[in-house]
N, C-alpha and C positions, 0 to 999 in steps of 0.2 A: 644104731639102737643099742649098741654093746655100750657104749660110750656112757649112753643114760644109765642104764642098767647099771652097772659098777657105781656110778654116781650116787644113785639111789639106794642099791642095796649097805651103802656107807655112811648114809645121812648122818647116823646119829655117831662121825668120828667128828663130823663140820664142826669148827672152833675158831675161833682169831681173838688175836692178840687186843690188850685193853686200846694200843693205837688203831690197830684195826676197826674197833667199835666207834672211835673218836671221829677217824675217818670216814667210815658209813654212815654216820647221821649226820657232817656235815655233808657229805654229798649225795645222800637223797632229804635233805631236810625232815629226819626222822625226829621222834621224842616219844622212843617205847622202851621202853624196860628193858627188854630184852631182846639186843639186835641179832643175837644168832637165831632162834628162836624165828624172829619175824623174815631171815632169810630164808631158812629152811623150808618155812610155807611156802615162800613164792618160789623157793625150787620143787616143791612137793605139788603145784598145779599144775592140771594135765596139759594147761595150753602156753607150760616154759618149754623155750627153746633149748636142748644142752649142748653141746659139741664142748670137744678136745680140739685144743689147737696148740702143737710142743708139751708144753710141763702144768696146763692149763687146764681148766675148763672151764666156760663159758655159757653162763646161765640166761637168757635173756628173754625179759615179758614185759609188756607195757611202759616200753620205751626204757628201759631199768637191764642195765649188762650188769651180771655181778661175776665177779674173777674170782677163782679159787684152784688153790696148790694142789695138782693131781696126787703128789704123792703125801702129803702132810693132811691134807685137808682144809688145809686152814682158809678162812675167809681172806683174800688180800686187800680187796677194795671191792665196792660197788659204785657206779657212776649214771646217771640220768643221761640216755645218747639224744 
């Protein structure tokens, strides 16, 4: 629960890179405006899963893991499992 907590009380440092966003929409077949933005919600719903795993965290809901840098924040990828 700590894991979330930290995660969440940090929401608004989450950012990635312009490949980062390129990345995101080709692998969940996105076409929104604003991919950080549309991550943050589905990290911000009550029924995502978070854990830490190493230098990680690990966001996952409705078949959708998204990855992101414990210490930077940064979105790295998100992937449809």
């Amino acid at each position: 629960m700590e894991t979330t907590n930290l995660l969440l009380q940090n929401i608004d440092k989450i950012h990635t890179t312009t490949m980062g966003i390129d990345r995101i929409k080709k692998n969940l077949n996105l076409d929104v405006l604003d991919v950080v933005d549309y991550i943050k919600n589905i990290i911000l719903d009550k029924d995502c899963i978070i854990y830490k795993n190493g230098k990680n965290y690990y966001c996952e809901i409705n078949n959708i893991r998204i990855t992101i840098n414990s210490y930077s924040y940064t979105i790295i990828t998100a992937h449809k499992m």
